[in-house]
MDTraj code that builds the backbone (N, CA, C; nanometers):
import mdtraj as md
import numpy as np

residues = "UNK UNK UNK UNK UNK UNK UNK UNK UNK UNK UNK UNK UNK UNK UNK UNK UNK UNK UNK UNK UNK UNK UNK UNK UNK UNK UNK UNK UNK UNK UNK UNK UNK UNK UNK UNK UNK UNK UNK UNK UNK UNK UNK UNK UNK UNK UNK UNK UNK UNK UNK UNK UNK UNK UNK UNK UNK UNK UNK UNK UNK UNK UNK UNK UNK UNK UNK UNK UNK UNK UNK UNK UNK UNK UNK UNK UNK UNK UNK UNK UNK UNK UNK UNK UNK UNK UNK UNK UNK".split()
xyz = np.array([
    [0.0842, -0.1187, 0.0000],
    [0.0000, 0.0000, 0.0000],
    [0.0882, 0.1242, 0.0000],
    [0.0361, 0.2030, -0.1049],
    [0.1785, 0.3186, -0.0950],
    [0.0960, 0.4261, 0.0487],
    [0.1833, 0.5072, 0.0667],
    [0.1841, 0.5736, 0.1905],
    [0.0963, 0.6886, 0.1843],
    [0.0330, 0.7745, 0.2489],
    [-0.0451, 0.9030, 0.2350],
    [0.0560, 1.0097, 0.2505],
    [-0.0170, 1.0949, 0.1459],
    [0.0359, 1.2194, 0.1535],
    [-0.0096, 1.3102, 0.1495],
    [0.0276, 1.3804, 0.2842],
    [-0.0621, 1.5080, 0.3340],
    [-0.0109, 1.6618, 0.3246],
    [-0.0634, 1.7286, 0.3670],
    [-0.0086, 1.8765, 0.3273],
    [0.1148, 1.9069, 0.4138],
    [0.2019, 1.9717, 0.3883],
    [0.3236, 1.9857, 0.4166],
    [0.5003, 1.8546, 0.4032],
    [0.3787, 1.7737, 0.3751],
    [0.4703, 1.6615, 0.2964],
    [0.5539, 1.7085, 0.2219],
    [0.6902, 1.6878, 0.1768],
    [0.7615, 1.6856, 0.0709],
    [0.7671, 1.5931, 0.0075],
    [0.7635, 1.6593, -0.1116],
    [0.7349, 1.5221, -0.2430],
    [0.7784, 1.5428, -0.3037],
    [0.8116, 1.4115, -0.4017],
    [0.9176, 1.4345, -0.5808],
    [0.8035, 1.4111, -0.6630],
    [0.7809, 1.4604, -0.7944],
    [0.7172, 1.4030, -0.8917],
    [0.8001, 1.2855, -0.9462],
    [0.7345, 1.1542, -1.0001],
    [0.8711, 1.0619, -1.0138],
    [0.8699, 1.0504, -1.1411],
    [0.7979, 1.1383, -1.2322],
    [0.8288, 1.1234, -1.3671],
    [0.8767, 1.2600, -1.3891],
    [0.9030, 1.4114, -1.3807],
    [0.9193, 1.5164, -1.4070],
    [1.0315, 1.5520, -1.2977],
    [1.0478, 1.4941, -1.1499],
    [1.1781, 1.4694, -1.0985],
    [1.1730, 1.6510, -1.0075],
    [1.0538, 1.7256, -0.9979],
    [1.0422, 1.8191, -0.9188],
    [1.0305, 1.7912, -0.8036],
    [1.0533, 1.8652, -0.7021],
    [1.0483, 1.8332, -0.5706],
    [0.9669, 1.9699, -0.4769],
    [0.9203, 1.9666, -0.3862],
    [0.8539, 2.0702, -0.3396],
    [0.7460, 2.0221, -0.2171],
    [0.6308, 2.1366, -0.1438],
    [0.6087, 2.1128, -0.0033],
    [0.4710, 2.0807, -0.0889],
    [0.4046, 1.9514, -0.0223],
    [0.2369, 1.9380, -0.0602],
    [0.1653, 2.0192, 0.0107],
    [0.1071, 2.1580, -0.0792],
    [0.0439, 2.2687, -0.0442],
    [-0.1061, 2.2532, -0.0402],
    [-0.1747, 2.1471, -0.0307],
    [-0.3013, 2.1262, -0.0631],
    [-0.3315, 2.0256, -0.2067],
    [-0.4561, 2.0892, -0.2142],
    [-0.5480, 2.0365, -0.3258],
    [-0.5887, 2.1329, -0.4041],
    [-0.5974, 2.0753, -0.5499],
    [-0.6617, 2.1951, -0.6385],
    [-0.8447, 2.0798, -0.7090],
    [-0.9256, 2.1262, -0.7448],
    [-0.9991, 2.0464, -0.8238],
    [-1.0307, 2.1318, -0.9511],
    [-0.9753, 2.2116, -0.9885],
    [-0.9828, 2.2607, -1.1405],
    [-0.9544, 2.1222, -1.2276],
    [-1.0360, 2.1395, -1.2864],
    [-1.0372, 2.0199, -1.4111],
    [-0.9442, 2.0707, -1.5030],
    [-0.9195, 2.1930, -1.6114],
    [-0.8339, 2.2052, -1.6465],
    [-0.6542, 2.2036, -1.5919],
    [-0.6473, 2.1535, -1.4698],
    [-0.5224, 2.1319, -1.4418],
    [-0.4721, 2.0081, -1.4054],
    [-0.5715, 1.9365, -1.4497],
    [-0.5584, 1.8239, -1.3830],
    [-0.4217, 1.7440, -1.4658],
    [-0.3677, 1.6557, -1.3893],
    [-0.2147, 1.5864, -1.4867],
    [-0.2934, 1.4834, -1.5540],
    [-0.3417, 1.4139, -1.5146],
    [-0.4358, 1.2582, -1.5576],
    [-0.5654, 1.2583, -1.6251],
    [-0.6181, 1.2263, -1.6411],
    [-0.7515, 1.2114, -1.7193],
    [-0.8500, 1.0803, -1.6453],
    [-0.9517, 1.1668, -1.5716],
    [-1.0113, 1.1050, -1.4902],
    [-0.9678, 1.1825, -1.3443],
    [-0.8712, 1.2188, -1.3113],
    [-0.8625, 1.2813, -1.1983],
    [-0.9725, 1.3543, -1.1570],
    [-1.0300, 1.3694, -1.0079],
    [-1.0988, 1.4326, -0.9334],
    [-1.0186, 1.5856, -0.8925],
    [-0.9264, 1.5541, -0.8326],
    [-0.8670, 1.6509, -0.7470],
    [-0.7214, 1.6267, -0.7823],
    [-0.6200, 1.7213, -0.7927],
    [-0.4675, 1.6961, -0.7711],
    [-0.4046, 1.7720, -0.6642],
    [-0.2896, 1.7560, -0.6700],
    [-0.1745, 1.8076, -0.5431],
    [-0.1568, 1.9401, -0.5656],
    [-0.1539, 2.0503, -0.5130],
    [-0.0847, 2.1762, -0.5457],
    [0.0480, 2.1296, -0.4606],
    [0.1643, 2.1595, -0.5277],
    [0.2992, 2.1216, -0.4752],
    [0.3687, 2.2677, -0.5179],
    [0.4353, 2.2871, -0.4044],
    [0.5018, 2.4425, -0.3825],
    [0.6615, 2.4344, -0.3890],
    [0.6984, 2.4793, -0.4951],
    [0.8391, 2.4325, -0.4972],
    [0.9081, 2.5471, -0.4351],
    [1.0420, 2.5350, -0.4202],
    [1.1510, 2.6525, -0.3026],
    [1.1402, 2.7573, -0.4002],
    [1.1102, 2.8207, -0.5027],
    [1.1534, 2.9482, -0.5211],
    [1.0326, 2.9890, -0.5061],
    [0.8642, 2.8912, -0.4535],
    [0.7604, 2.9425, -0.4624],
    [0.6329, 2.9628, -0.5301],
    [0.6667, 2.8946, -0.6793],
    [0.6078, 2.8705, -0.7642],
    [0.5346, 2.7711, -0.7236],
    [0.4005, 2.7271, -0.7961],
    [0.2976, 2.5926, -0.7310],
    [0.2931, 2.5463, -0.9065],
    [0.3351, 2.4141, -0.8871],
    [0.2949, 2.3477, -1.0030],
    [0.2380, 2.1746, -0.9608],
    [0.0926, 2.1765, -1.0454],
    [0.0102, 2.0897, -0.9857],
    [0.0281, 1.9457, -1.0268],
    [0.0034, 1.8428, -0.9450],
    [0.0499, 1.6933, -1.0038],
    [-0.0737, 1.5935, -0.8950],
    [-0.0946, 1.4927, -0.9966],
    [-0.1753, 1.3807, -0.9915],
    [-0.0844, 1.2942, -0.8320],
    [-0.1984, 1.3002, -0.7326],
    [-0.1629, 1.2137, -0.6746],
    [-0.0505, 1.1096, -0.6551],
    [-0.0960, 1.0279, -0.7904],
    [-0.0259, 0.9069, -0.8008],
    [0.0937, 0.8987, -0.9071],
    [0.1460, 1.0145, -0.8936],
    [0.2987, 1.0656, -0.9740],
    [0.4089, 1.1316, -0.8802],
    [0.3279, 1.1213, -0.7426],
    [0.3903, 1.1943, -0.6159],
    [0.4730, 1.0303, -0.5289],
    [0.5457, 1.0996, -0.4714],
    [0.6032, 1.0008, -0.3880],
    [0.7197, 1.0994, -0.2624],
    [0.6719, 1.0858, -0.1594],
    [0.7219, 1.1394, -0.0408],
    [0.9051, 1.1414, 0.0033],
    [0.9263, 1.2869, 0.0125],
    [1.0608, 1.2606, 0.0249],
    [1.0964, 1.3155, 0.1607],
    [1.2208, 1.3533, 0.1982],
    [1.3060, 1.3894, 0.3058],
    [1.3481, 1.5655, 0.2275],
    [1.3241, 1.6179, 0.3949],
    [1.3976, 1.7188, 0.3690],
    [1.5304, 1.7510, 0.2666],
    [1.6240, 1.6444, 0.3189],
    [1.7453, 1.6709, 0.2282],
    [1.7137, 1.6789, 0.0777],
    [1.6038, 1.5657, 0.0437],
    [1.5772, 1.5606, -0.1412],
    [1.5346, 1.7089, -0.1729],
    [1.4259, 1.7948, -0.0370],
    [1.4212, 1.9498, -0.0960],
    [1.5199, 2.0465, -0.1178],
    [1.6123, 2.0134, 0.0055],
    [1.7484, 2.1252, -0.0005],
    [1.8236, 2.0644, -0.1513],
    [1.8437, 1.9513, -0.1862],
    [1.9418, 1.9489, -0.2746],
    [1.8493, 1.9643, -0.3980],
    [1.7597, 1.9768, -0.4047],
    [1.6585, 2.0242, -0.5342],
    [1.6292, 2.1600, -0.5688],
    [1.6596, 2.1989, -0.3890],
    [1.6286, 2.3828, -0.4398],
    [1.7851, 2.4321, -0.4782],
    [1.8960, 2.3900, -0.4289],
    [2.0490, 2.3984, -0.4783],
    [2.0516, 2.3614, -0.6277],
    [2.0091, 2.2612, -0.7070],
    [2.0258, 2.2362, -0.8245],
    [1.9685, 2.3441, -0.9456],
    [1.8257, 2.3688, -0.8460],
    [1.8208, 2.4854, -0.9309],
    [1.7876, 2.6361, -0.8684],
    [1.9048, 2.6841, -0.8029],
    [1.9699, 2.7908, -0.7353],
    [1.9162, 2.8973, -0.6785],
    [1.8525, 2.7782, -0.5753],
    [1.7952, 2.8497, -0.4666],
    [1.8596, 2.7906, -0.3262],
    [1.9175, 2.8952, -0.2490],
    [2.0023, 2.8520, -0.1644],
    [1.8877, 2.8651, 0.0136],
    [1.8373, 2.7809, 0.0678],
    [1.7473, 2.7669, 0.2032],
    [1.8207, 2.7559, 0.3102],
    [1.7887, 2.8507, 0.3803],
    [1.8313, 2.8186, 0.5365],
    [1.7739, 2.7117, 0.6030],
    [1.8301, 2.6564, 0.6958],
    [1.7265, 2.5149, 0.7903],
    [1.5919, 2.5388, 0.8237],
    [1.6016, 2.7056, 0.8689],
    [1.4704, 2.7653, 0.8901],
    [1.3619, 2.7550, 0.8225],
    [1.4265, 2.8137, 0.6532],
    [1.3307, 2.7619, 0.5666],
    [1.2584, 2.6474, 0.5347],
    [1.3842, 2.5672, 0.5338],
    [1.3588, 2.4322, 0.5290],
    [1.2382, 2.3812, 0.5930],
    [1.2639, 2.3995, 0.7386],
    [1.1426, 2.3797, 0.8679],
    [1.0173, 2.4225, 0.8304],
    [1.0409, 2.5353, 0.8164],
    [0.9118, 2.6229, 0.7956],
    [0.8374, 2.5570, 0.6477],
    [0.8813, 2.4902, 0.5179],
    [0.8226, 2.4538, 0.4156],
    [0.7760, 2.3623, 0.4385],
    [0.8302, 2.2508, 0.5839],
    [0.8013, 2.0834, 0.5952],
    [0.6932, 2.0868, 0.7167],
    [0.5792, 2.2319, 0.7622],
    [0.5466, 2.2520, 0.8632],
    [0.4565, 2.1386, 0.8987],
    [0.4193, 2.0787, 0.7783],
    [0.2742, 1.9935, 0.8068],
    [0.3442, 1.8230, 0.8529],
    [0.4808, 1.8316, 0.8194],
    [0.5388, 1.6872, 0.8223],
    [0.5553, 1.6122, 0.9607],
])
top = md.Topology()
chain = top.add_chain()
for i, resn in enumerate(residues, 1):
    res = top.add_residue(resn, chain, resSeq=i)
    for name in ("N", "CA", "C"):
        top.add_atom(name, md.element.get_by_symbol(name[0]), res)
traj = md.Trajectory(xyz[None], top)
């Protein structure tokens, strides 16, 4: 059974390889990733931007997978930040 994932979770998309804080839910149909989807993830990546993904393309990570994801693409987080993005975890 894969695991739940709730808001403030950090998650990777495992096909697009983004990483970011699970900010909620969206149910706009036009945003949906899948076809058939009800509802998807709003996922908040470190520079802040929200880009939305299907549930079941998410998979739960560790702080460290956010710090070295917001470094790759050059955004540099304090621990603070860090904390503060993983509030719901």
């Amino acid at each position: 059974m894969a695991e739940s994932l709730w808001v403030g979770h950090f998650v990777r998309h495992t096909a697009n390889g983004f990483v970011g804080v699970h900010a909620g839910f969206t149910r706009l149909t036009h945003l949906m990733e899948r076809p058939g989807d009800l509802k998807a993830v709003r996922v908040e990546l470190p520079d802040g931007s929200i880009k939305v993904a299907s549930e079941r393309s998410l998979e739960r990570v560790g702080a460290d997978e956010f710090r070295q994801y917001a470094a790759k693409t050059g955004i540099s987080l304090t621990d603070r930040q860090v904390a503060a993005a993983g509030r719901g975890a």
